[in-house]
C-alpha positions in Angstrom: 0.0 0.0 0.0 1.1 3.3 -0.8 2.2 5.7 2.0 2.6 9.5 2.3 4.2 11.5 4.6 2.0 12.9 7.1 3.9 16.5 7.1 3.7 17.5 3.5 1.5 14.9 1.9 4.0 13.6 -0.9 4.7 9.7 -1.3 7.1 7.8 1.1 9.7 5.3 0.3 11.2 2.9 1.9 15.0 3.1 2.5 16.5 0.5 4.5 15.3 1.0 8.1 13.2 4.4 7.5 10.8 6.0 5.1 11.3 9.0 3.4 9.5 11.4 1.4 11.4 14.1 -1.4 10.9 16.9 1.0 13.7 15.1 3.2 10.7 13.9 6.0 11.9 10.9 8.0 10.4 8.2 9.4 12.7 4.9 11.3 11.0 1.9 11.1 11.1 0.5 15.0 12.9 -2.8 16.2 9.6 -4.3 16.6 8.9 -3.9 13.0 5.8 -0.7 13.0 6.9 2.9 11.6 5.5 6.0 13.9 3.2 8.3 11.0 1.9 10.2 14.2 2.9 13.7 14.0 3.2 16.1 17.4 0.7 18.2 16.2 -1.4 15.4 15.7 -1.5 14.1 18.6 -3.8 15.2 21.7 -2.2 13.5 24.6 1.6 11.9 24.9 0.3 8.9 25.0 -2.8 8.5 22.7 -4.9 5.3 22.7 -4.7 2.1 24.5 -2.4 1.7 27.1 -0.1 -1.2 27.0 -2.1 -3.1 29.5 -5.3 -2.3 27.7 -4.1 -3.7 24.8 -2.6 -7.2 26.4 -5.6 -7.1 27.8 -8.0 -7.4 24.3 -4.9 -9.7 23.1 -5.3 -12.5 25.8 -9.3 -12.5 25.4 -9.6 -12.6 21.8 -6.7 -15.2 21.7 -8.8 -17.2 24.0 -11.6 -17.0 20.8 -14.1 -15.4 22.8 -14.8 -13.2 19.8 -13.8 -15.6 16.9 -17.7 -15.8 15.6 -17.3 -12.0 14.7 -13.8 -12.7 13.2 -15.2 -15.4 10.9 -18.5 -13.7 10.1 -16.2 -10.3 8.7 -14.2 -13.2 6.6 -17.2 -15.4 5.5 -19.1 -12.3 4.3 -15.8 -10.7 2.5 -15.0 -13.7 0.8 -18.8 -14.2 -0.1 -19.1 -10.9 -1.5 -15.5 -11.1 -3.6 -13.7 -8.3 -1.8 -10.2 -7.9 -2.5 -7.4 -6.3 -0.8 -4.9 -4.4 -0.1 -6.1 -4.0 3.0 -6.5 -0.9 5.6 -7.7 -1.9 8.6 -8.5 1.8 10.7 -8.0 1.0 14.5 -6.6 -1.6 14.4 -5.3 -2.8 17.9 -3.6 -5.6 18.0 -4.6 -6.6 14.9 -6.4 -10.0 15.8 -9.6 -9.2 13.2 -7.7 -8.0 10.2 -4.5 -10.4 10.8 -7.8 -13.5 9.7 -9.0 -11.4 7.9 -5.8 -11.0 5.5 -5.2 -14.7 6.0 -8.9 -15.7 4.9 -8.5 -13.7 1.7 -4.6 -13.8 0.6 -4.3 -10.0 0.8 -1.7 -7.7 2.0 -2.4 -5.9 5.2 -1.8 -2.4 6.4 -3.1 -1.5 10.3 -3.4 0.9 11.7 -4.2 3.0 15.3 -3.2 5.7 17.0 -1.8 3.9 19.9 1.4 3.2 19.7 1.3 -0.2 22.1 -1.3 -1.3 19.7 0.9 -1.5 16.7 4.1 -2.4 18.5 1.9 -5.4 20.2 0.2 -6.0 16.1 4.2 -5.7 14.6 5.4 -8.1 17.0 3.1 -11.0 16.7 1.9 -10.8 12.8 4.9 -10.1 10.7 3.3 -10.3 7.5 1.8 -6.8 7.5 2.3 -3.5 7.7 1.7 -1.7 11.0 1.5 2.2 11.6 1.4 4.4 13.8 -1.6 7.2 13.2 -4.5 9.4 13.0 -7.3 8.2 11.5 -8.3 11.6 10.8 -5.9 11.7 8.8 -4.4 8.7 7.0 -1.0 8.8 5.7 -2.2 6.4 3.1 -2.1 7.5 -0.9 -5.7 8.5 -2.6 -7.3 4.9 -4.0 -4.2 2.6 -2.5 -6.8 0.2 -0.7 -9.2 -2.3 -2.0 -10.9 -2.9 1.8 -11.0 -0.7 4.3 -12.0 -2.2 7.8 -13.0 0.5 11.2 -14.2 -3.2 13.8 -15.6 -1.5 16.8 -13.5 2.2 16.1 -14.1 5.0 14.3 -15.6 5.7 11.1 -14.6 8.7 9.1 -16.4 8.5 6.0 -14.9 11.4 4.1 -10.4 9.7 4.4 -12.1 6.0 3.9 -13.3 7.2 0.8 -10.5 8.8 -0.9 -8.2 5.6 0.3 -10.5 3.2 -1.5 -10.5 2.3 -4.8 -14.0 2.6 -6.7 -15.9 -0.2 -5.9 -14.1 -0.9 -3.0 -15.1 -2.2 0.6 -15.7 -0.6 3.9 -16.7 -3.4 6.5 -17.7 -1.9 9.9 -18.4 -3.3 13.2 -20.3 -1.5 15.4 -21.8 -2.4 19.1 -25.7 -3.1 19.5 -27.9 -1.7 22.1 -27.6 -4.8 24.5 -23.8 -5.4 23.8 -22.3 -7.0 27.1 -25.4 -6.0 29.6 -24.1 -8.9 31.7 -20.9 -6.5 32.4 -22.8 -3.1 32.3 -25.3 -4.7 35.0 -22.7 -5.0 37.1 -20.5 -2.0 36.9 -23.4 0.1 37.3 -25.7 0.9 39.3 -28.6 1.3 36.4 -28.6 0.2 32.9 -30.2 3.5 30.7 -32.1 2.7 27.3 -30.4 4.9 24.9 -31.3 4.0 21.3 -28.3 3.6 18.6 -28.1 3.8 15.0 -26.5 0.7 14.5 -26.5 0.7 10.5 -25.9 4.6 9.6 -25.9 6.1 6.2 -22.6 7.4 5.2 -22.1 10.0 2.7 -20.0 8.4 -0.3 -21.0 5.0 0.0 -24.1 2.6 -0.1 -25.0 -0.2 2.4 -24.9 -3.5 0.7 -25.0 -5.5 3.2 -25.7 -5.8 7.2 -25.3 -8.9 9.3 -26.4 -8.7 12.7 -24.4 -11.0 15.5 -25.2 -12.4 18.7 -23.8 -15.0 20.6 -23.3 -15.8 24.5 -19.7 -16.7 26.4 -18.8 -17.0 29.7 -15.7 -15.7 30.8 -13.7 -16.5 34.3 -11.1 -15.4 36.4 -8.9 -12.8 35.0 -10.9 -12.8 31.7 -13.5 -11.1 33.3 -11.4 -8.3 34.0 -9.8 -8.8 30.3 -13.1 -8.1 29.2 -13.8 -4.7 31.1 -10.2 -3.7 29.9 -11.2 -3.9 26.1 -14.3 -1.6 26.8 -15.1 1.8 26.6 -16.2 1.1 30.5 -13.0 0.5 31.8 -13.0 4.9 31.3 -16.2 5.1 32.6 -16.5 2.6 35.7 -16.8 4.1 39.2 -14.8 2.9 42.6 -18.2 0.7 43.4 -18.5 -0.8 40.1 -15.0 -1.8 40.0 -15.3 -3.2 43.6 -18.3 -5.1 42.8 -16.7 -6.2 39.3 -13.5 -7.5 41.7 -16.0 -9.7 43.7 -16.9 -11.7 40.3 -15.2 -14.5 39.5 -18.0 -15.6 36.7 -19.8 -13.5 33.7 -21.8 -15.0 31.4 -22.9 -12.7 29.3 -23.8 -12.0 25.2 -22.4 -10.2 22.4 -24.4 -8.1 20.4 -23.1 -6.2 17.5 -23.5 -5.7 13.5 -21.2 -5.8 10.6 -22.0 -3.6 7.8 -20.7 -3.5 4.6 -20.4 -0.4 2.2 -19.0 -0.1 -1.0 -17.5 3.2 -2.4 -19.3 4.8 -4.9 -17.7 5.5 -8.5 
């Protein structure tokens, strides 16, 4: 996939153990194998995104396959509907979805996220991709370089996912259902609050063209269960009770609820 540089826009190439664009903008790939496109000025912490014990956190519950029947459903339906890589999958974490996904349909794989532990954890364990470090705001990634783009459970920005993809090509997204995890929610708060969600938005540049609801139950024990709250939203948003009453479970059984939908860039 094509890069740019995220200072002055023009293409990057790769020279030994850095990238570099012809304005003389340089970028060293790390030991771990990921290259840092995060600019200061892009940036609106130090350290943006998952922590590193957020992010071993997701690893060791979706290694355990808690998740696998969203994994498979993103690459039964992309292989059913003939999508074709190069891949850019937009938050990627530590790249367990996009890593099967690649696999599934022979494609090559660019990830990335804004947290840096993400894509050093991603380099480390898949080496047969490319892993960045960056905004999806703005994604150092050349105009129609990707044949997919994937956002599983992250943000969607409608306007950079459409000048990355090629016409015709794919955006799959994942978002979270109404009655995602209430097992967790009902016990890190006090009250669970009905607040509808537009679970298959319409996105300007794109047409739906396909949407595949998932559900499933799991039971997770032990440490798991706090592997779970880690990979969450809650684990910002859970007060000193809910966290001592999540501490006093051992046990969740509780169900997945979320929907992939599939777009396709418009000509």
């Amino acid at each position: 996939m094509e890069l740019i540089c995220p200072v002055c826009g023009s293409g990057l190439d790769r020279v030994e153990r850095e990238y570099r664009c012809e304005n003389r903008h340089s970028f060293d790939i790390a030991r771990q194998g990921y290259v840092n496109l995060l600019t200061v000025q892009q940036k609106r912490s130090l350290h943006p995104g998952d922590t590193r014990e957020q992010v071993l956190s997701r690893r060791a519950f979706l290694d355990a396959g808690y998740y696998a029947p969203i994994a498979k459903t993103l690459c039964d339906t992309a292989k059913d509907l003939g999508a074709a890589g190069p891949i850019l999958d937009v938050g990627c974490g530590e790249g367990y979805y996009s890593a099967r996904l690649a696999g599934a349909l022979d494609a090559e794989l660019t990830g990335l996220d804004i947290s840096k532990e993400a894509v050093r954890c991603a380099a480390g364990k898949y080496k047969n991709a490319l892993w960045i470090c960056g905004t999806a705001a703005h994604l150092p990634v050349a105009d129609r370089s990707a044949g997919i783009v994937t956002s599983l459970f992250a943000l969607t920005m409608p306007e950079e996912f459409r000048r990355v993809l090629k016409p015709g090509g794919y955006y799959f997204q994942v978002l979270a259902a109404e009655d995602h995890l209430l097992g967790l929610k009902s016990i890190i708060y006090p009250e669970l609050l009905h607040k509808e969600k537009n679970t298959v938005p319409e996105l300007p540049g794109f047409r739906l063209v396909r949407s595949v609801p998932i559900r499933f139950d799991f039971t997770v024990e032990g440490e798991q269960v706090r592997n779970l709250l880690s990979m969450t939203p809650h684990v910002y948003r859970i007060s000193k009770e809910g966290a001592q009453r999540l501490a006093r479970t051992q046990t969740i059984t509780d169900t997945a609820s979320c929907v992939l939908n599939v777009y396709r860039a418009d000509a």
